[in-house]
ROZA-310790 format. One record per residue (C-alpha): y, x, z; residue in three letters. Coordinates in steps of 0.02 Angstrom, whole numbers, plus 50000, padded with zeros to 5 digits. Layout:
REM ROZA-310790
YXZALA ...
//
This chain:
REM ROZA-310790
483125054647992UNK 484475056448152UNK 485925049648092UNK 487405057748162UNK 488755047948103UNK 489495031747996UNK 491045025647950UNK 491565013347809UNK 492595015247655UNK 494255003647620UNK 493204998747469UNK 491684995347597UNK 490655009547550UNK 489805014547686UNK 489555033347730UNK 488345041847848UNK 487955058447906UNK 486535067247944UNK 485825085147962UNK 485035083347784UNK 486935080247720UNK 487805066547677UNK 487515047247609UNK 488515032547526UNK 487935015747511UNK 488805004747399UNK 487744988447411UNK 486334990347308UNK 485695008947331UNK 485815025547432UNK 486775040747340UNK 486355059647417UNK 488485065547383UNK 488185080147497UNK 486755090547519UNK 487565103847670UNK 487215097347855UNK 488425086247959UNK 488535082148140UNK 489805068948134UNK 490905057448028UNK 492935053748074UNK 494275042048005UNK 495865053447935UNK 497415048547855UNK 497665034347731UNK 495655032347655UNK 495155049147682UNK 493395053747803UNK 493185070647843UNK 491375074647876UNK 491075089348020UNK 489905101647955UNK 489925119447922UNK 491705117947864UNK 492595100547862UNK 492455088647706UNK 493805078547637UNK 493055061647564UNK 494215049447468UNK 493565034947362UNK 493085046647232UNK 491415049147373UNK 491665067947309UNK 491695077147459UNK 493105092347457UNK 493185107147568UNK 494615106547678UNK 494585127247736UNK 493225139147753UNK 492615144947895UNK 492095164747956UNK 490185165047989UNK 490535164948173UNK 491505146648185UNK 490545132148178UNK 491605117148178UNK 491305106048369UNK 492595094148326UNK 494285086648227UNK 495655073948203UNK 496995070048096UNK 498745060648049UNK 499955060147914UNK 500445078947931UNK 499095090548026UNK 497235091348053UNK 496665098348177UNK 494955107448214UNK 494215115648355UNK 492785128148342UNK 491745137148466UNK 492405149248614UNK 493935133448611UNK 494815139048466UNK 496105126848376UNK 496445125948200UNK 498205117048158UNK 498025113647971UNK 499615107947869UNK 499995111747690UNK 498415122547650UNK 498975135147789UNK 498145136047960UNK 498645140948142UNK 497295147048258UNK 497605146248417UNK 496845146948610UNK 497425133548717UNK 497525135648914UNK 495995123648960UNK 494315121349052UNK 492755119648995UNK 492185118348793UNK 493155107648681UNK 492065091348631UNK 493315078648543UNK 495015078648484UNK 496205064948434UNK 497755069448345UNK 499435058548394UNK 499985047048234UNK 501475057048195UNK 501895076848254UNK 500815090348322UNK 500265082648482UNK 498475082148532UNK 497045076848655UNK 495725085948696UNK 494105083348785UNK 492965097648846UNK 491435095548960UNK 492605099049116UNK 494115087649078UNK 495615079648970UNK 496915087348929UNK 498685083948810UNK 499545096348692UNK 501325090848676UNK 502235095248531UNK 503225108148596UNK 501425117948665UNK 501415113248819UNK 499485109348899UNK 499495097449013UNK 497835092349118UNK 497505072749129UNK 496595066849264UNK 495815050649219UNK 495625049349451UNK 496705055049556UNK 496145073449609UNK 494525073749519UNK 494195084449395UNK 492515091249306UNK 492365074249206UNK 491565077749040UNK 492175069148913UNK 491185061048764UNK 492395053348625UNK 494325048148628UNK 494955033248527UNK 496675026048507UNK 497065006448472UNK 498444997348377UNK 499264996148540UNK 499335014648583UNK 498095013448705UNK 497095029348731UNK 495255025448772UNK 494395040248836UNK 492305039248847UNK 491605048448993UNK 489805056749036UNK 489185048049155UNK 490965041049252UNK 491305025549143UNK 492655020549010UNK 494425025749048UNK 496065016648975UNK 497525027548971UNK 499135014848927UNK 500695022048840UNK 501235026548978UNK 503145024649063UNK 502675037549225UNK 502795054449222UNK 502105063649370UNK 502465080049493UNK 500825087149572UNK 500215102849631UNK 499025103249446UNK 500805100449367UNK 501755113849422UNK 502325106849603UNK 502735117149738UNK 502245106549877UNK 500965091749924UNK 502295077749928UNK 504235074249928UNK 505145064850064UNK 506835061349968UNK 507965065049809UNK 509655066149759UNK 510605070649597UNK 511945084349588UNK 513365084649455UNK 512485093949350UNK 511095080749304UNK 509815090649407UNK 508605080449530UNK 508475090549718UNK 506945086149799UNK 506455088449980UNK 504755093750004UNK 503485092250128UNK 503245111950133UNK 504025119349978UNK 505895118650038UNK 507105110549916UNK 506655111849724UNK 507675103349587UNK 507085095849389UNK 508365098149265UNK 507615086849139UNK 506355096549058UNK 506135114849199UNK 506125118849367UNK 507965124149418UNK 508785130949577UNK 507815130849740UNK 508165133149941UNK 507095136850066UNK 507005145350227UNK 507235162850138UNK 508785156250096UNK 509355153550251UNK 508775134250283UNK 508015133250453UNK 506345128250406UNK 505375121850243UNK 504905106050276UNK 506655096350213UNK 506455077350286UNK 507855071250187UNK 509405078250067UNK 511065072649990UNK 512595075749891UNK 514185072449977UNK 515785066849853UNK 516465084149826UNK 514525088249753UNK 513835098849909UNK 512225097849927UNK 511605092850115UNK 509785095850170UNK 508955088950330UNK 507445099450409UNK 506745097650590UNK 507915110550638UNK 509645104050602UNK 510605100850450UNK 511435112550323UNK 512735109950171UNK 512575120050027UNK 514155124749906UNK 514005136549753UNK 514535148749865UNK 514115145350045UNK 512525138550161UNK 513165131850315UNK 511915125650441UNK 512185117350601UNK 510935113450751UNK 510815111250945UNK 511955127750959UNK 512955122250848UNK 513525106650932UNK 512225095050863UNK 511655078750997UNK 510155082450915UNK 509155093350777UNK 507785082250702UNK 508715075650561UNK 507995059250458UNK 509065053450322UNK 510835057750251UNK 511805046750142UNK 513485050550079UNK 515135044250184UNK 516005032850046UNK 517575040150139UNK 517265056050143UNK 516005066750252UNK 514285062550298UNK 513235048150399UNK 511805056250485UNK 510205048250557UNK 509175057650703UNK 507895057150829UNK 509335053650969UNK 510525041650886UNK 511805041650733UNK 512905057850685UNK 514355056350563UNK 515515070350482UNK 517055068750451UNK 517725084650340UNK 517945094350493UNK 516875090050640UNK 515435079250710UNK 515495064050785UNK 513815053750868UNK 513385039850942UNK 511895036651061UNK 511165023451183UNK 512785029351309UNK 514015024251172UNK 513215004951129UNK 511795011951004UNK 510274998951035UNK 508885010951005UNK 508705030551010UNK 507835033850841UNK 508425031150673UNK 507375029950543UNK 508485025750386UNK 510205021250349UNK 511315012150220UNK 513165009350177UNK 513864993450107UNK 515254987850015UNK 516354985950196UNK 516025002350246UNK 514804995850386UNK 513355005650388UNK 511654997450435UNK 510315007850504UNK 508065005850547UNK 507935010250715UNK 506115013950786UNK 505144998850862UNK 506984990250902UNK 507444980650736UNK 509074984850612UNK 510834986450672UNK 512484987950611UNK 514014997950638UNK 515634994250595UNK 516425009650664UNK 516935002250844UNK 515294991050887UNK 513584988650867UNK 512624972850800UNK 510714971750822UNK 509524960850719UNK 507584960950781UNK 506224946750803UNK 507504932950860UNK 508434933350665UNK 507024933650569UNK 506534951050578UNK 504764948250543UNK 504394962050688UNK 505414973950741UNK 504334990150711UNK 505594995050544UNK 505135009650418UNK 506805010650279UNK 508135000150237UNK 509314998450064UNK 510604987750006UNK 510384978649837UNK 511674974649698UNK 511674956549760UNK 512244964949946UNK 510764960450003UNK 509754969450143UNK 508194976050106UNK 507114982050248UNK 505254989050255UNK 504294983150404UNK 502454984050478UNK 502424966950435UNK 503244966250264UNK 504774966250168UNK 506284957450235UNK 507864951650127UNK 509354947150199UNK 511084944350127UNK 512214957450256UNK 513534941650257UNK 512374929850305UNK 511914922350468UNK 510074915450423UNK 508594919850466UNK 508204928650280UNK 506814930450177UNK 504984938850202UNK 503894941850091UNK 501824947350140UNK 500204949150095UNK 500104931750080UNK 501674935049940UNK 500664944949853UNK 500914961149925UNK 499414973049971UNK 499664977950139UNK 501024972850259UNK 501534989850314UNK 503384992850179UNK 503835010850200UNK 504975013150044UNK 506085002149938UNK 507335003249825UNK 508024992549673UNK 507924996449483UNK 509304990049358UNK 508714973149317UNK 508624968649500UNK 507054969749539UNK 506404977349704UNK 505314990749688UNK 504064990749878UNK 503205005749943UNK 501735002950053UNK 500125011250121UNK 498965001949973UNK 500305004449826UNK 501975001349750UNK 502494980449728UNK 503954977349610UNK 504524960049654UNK 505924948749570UNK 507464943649647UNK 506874928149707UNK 505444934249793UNK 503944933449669UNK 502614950049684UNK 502784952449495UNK 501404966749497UNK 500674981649598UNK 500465000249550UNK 499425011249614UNK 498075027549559UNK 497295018649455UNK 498755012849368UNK 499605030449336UNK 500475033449516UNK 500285050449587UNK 499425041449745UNK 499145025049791UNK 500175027049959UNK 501995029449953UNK 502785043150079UNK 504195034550217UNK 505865031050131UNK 505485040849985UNK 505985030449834UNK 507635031849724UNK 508475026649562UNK 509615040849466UNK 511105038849351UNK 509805037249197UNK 508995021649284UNK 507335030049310UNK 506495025049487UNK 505645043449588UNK 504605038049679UNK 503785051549828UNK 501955048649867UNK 500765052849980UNK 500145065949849UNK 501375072149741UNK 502865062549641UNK 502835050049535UNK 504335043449389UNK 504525030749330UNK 505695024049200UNK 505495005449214UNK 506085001049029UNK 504545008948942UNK 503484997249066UNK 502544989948919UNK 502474971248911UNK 500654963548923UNK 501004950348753UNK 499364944348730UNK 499064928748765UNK 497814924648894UNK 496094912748831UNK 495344902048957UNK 493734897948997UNK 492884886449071UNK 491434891949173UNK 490484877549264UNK 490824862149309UNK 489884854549470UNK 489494838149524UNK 489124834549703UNK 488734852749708UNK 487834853549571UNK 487874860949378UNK 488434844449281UNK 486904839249173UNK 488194837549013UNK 489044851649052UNK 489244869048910UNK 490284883148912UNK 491814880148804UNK 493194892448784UNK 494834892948679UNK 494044907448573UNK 493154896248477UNK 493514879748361UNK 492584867848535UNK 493884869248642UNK 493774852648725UNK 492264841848851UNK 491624825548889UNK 490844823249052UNK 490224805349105UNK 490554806249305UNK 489354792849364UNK 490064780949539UNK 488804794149639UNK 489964805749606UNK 490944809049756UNK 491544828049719UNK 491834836549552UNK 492324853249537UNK 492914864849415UNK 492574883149383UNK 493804893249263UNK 494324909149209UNK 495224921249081UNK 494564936449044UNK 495854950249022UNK 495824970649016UNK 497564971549091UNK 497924965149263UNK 496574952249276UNK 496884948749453UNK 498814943049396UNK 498064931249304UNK 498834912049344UNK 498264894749306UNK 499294878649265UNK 498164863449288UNK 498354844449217UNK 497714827949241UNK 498124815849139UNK 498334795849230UNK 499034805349376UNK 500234816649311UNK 500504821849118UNK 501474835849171UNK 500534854749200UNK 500554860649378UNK 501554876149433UNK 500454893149415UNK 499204896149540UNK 498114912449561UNK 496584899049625UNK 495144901849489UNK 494464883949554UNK 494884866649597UNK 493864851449672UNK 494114830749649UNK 493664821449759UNK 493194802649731UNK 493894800149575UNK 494614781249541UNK 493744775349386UNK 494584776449221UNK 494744789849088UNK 495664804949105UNK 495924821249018UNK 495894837849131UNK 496964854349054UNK 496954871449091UNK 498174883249040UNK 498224903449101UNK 499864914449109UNK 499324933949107UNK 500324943749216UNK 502084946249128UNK 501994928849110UNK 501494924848927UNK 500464909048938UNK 498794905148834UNK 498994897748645UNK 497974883748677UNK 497554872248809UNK 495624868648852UNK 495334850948885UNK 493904842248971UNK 493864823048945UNK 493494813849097UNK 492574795149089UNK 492484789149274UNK 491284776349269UNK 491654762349416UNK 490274755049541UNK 489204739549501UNK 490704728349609UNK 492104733549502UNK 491524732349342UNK 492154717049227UNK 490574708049224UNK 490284704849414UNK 492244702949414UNK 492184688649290UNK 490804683149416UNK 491834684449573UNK 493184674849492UNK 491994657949451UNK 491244660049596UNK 492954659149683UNK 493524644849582UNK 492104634149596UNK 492014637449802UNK 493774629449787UNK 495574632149832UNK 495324627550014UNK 493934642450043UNK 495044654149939UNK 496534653150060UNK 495594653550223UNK 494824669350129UNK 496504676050110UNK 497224671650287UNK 495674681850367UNK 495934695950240UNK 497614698350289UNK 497414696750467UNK 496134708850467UNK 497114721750372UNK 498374720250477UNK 497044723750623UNK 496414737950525UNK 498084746050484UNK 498604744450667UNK 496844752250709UNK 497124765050581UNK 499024769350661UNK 498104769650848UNK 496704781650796UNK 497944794250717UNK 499154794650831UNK 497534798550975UNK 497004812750831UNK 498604820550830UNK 498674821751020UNK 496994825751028UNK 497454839050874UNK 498944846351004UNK 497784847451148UNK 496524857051055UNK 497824869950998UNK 498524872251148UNK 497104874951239UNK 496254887751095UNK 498204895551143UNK 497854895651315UNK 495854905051293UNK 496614917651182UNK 497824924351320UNK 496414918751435UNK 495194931651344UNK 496434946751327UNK 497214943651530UNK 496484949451669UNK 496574933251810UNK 496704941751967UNK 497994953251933UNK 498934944851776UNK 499034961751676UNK 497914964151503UNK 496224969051510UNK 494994980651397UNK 495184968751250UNK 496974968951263UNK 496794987551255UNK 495544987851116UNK 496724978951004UNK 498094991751050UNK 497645008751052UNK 496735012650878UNK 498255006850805UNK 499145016450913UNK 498215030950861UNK 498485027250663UNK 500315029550694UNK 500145044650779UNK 499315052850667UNK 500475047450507UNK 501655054050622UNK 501245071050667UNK 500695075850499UNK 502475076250460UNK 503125089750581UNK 503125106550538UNK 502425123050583UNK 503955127250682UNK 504375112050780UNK 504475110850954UNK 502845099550999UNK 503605099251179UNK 504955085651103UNK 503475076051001UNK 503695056651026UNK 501715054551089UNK 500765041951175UNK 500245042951360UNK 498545036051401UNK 498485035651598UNK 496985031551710UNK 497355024351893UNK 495855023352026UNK 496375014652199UNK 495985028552342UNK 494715021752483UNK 494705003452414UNK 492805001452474UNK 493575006352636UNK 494814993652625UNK 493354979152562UNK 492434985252692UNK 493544985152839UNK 494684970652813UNK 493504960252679UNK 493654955052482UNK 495194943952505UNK 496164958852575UNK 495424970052427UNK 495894958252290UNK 497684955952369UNK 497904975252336UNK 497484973252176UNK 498684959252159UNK 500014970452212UNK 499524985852125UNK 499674975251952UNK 501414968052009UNK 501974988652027UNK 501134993051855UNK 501974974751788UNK 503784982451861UNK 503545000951796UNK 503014994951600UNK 504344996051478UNK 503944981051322UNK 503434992851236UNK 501814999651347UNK 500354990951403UNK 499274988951559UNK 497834983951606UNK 496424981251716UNK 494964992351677UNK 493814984151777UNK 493504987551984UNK 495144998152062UNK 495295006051909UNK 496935002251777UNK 497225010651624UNK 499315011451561UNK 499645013351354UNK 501435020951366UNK 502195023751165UNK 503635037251135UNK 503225048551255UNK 503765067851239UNK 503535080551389UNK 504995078351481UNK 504535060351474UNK 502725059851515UNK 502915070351664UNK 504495059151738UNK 503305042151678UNK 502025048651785UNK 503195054451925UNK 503905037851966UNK 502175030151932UNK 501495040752071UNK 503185038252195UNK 503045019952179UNK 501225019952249UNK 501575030152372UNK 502865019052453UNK 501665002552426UNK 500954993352568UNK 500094977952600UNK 499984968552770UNK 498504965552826UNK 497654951252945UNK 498714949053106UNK 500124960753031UNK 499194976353013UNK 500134987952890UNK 498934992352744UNK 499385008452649UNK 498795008652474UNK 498725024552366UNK 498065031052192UNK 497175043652101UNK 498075046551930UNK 497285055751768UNK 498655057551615UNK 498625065451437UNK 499855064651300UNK 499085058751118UNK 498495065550978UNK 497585082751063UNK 497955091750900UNK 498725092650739UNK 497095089450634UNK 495605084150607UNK 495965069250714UNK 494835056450800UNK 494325039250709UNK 495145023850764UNK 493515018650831UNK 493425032650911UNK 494705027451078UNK 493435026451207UNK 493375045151217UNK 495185047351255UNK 495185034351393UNK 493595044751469UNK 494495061251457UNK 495815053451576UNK 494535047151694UNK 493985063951693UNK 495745071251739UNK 495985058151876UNK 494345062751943UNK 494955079351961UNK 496345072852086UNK 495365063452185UNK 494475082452193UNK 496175086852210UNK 496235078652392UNK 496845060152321UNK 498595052852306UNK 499325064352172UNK 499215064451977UNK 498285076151856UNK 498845076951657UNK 498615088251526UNK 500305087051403UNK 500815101551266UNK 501815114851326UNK 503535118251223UNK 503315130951085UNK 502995129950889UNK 501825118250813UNK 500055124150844UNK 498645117950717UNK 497365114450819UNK 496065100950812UNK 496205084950910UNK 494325081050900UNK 493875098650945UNK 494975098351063UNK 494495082051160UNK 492655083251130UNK 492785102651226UNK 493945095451373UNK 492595082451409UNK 491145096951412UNK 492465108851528UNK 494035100051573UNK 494445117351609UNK 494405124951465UNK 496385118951416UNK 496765121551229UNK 498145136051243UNK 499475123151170UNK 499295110351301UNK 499465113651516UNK 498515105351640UNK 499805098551781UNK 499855092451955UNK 501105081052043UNK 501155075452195UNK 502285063252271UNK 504125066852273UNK 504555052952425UNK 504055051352586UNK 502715036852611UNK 503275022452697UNK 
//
């Protein structure tokens, strides 16, 4: 028969179901204790099976099955659970039976697909159910709630659910694997959740215990513990929906930052202020609260502060180091410390401005967010990690990286939780690191988070201690005291054990699961190189996983922990010693036992006791006269050998500083072009696809209604030399190259630190300017243009050498979407070869660029956009202007 279930008795009596009905075993013989057909077998309360039939069966030890309700002729039972108060069944067309006390509830839940398995929580009325399109979770107060076992993917049917002593919920797919949902501390905000927008950019908490979020493109919304409350958006009056950042002041108004300018919101009031209102500046990227009063204010153009009753800013003109502001903080002094784009942190304590970058242990100076911990330290996201500084201190700080532990070096978001610990945002999850440095773990997806990527400065801690945390998708909160703590202790094994490269001929598998927990190895003198292999296996956080190693004659005492899964001896001295191998899961807990491997080193033919003892008479019968001659040329020749010894490493260390500096010298060799001293493609190649990935994390941020004429782009720029065959020609090579000598030392005195140029190959440069917007691009390539124009070279016997250029411009990225691969650079650098062709069409000596015209934010594709310009480089996207300049100065 097709057995379609089995479970066993407390007693051991086992039961199994088929479509004949129902058997018990009891040891010696089969019993028939149900003759009507079953599909399934389940564990209830206490002893009690209930078999899934026609109508479910209660079976205690009594093995006389009991109907439990019965069923209309057109239900037929698909699945059921139970606990100490309710069963629950479903039947077809996804109808739900809640059974307590001999009465029943149907009901229809909100849900996709057909209902497969259920599994009832151990105490209330909460549920989970899979259907053949999903999970979902019933919470006690009827709420439906859709799981998704991977981020954004739904459609996974699912096969059984199963719950351990730990609360783990195990969920059994079709066909996608085995899923582990943990109790879980995170509770999450997504479009499938009720949402109103695809991510958040910051929070705040008003006085009455709500959470105000600003969205990406859903205005302001606010949580009030368990519903959606108040909301503002540009209906309201806000200037546009996409909110960059939000605040209470300390009389409770709420302040909200768009790309438009800033408003404040009373219970009675909505204030907003922007360029016409007396604003520096109207792109508005963080608020915090003034602790006296008022409001600090970060923009695109420098710092803004209010005071009660008016503005006050400061820019580059008033001592600012930088222009943009990314984040800011305010400490205990009142000074407030701010990120400033691609020019490090600074301070300000209301008169002055101190600047920390790459020379105080910034570990670059291209800065994402900053915070201040409850220590007073500094904590500030970089492209290159996390730095931690104490704001009172004059050190260089702390940094901690990839090679911390971290998973990627970009830090966008960071904030603290209340036992100290730093929780890191980056592009490849969320870090939450100790106090003293240590990557303790690292969320992500897979591990309940919204997203794996956090969104720029988007992480906070409210009054109740729980950490929001805004991802690239959705929210994600956490409450850091239900974090469960992994207690089981880690067992080690030991995997291989190599001689010389090889398997070791004595060597087995030994674990400390089992009662051999321990290893003798015989290492023969041959053996020059013994390694071990270990490992613990572990279903939480395997890859936090550390080992603490021990060998016994050198050191008794157990190593610190160490993520290395391996370690190699080499040339063991002989003796016996005992190798141990602890393992520390990730929360620290270390392994029960220790696994042992006992080492016997044997020694060489010459140093064991017999040919000693045979050494020694040899010695004493060659006489005392022999022995100390012996000695006197021993010693003089150790003395030869140690001097020999000194000499050879102090030539290997200088031959070791040589060899650096000269692999020093090829690597700026490789990326430097040597006639003209500028970069050349390499150094480009290395450049502009990263270039291009900040761009385009950029630009997703601004909204429909910015201005894109104001956009912070990129300028690639193409420069061809007019008539330089002429020149070769005429006056010979040495002539040519000394133009393009001098035509690198103008593009060398034009380049801010910031852009890059270099030698494309021939008369042709290429120039990688950063931060451009309109107004900017069009006076780069002004002045560009001007300073060729009055360039000159002298020529044999004094003759006066004009040189002059070609340009071909265009501000990056072409669109708003879709936009080109990384890889995919070379294009961009031929559409402004294109463009400068088109001046030298032109009649020569004048520029040609295509850069977006001022107006709302078009969404338009840069691929399409680029790939159609190279086809027609007339056909110019209706967003974007092709323009001409010619040179504003007379030549010389």
């Amino acid at each position: 028969q097709r057995l379609s279930g089995i479970q066993v008795m407390p007693d051991g009596t086992i039961l199994v179901s088929s479509a004949k009905g129902i058997l018990a075993y009891q040891g010696n013989q089969w019993t028939l204790i149900d003759e009507s057909p079953a599909f399934g077998l389940i564990k209830g309360f206490g002893n009690r099976v209930i078999a899934l039939g026609r109508a479910p069966l209660g079976i205690d030890s009594s093995l006389e099955p009991s109907p439990l309700l019965e069923l209309n002729d057109d239900q037929r039972l698909v699945a059921a659970s139970e606990n100490s108060d309710h069963l629950w069944i479903a039947v077809l067309r996804n109808t739900l039976g809640l059974i307590q006390r001999d009465d029943i509830v149907w009901m229809t839940p909100d849900i996709e697909g057909e209902i497969i398995t259920l599994l009832a929580d151990e105490q209330g009325s909460g549920l989970w159910i899979g259907t053949d399109e999903g999970l979902w979770r019933r919470h006690e107060n009827g709420v439906i709630e859709e799981i998704l076992l991977q981020p954004r993917e739904h459609r996974l049917q699912i096969s059984t659910l199963l719950k351990d002593r730990e609360g783990n919920v195990w969920v059994g797919t079709w066909g996608a694997g085995l899923f582990q949902i943990p109790p879980t501390p995170w509770t999450l905000f997504t479009r499938e959740t009720g949402f109103p927008a695809h991510s958040a950019w910051a929070f705040s908490e008003g006085q009455d215990g709500c959470i105000w979020m600003a969205t990406s493109d859903g205005g302001v919304v606010s949580w009030c513990g368990d519903h959606w409350g108040a909301t503002l958006g540009s209906e309201d009056g806000l200037p546009s929906d996409a909110v960059f950042t939000l605040s209470h002041d300390t009389e409770g108004a709420l302040w909200v930052g768009t790309y438009h300018g800033v408003c404040r919101r009373t219970e009675s009031n909505l204030q907003c202020w922007g360029i016409d209102d007396g604003l520096r500046n109207d792109f508005i990227r963080h608020l915090i609260p003034r602790k006296a009063g008022g409001m600090w204010m970060a923009t695109d153009e420098g710092l803004a502060m209010w005071d009660g009753s008016q503005w006050h800013f400061w820019g580059q003109e008033e001592g600012l180091p930088g222009t943009l502001v990314r984040s800011l903080a305010e400490d205990s002094d009142g000074r407030v410390w701010m990120a400033l784009d691609a020019v490090g942190v600074a301070s300000f304590d209301g008169t002055s401005f101190t600047l920390f970058n790459e020379d105080d242990g910034l570990p670059t100076n291209r800065v994402w967010t900053l915070g201040l911990s409850s220590r007073g330290r500094l904590l500030v996201g970089t492209d290159a990690g996390l730095w931690i500084r104490d704001v009172n201190d004059d050190g260089p700080g702390m940094v901690i990286g990839i090679e911390d532990g971290l998973p990627s070096e970009s830090v966008i978001a960071v904030t603290e939780d209340l036992n100290g610990r730093i929780w890191a945002g980056t592009t490849h999850g969320v870090s939450v690191i100790s106090p003293d440095g240590e990557v303790l773990r690292t969320f992500s997806a897979h591990e309940g988070l919204s997203d794996t990527e956090a969104a720029e400065g988007a992480s906070w801690r409210d009054s109740h201690g729980r950490l929001w945390l805004g991802m690239a998708y959705g929210v994600t909160v956490v409450d850091p005291s239900l974090l469960s703590r992994n207690l089981v202790a880690p067992e080690v094994v030991l995997e291989n054990a190599r001689s010389n490269g090889r398997t070791h001929p004595e060597f087995h598998v030994i674990s400390t699961t089992g009662e051999n927990d321990t290893l003798a190895l015989r290492i023969d003198p041959s053996i020059t190189h013994l390694r071990f292999d270990y490992a613990a296996p572990s279903f939480v956080a395997p890859e936090l996983v550390r080992f603490r190693l021990a060998l016994t004659c050198f050191s008794d005492q157990f190593s610190p922990p160490s993520s290395d899964r391996h370690i190699t001896y080499h040339a063991l001295p002989a003796g016996k010693y005992r190798f141990g191998i602890q393992a520390v899961n990730n929360d620290g807990v270390p392994s029960a036992k220790t696994l042992w491997v006992d080492l016997d080193v044997r020694p060489p033919w010459y140093r064991t006791r017999w040919f000693q003892f045979f050494a020694i008479l040899s010695a004493a019968l060659l006489g005392a006269g022999i022995l100390h001659l012996r000695d006197r040329g021993r010693l003089k020749r150790k003395a030869w050998l140690e001097e020999e010894v000194k000499q050879r490493t102090s030539d290997l260390d200088s031959a070791n500083q040589q060899i650096q500096e000269q692999n020093r010298q090829l690597t700026e060799l490789s990326r430097t072009d040597p006639l003209t001293g500028l970069g050349n493609r390499r150094a480009l190649t290395d450049v502009l696809p990263v270039e291009m990935s900040i761009l385009k994390r950029e630009v997703i941020r601004l909204g429909p209604s910015d201005n894109i004429g104001d956009y912070h782009a990129a300028v690639i720029m193409m420069i061809d030399l007019d008539h330089f065959k002429a020149v070769n020609d005429r006056w010979g090579h040495d002539v040519g190259d000394q133009a393009l000598k001098r035509c690198g030392n103008v593009l060398s005195d034009e380049m801010r630190e910031c852009d890059q140029a270099v030698r494309w190959g021939g008369e042709e440069f290429v120039i990688l300017a950063r931060g451009m917007d309109r107004k900017g691009t069009l006076l780069f390539a002004q002045r560009i243009l001007d300073r060729f124009n009055k360039c000159h070279l002298e020529g044999p016997d004094g003759i006066d050498i004009p040189i002059r250029a070609s340009f071909g411009f265009l501000q990056i990225p072409l669109g708003t979407t879709d936009f080109q691969l990384s890889d995919q650079w070379p294009r961009l650098v031929d559409l402004a070869d294109r463009l400068m062709y088109r001046a030298k069409e032109k009649g020569r000596a004048r520029s040609i660029g295509l850069v977006w015209r001022d107006g709302g934010l078009p969404r338009v594709s840069a691929k399409q956009n680029c790939e159609t310009l190279l086809r027609d480089i007339e056909a110019i996207p209706e967003a974007m202007e092709l323009v001409e300049l010619k040179p504003s100065v007379e030549s010389d």
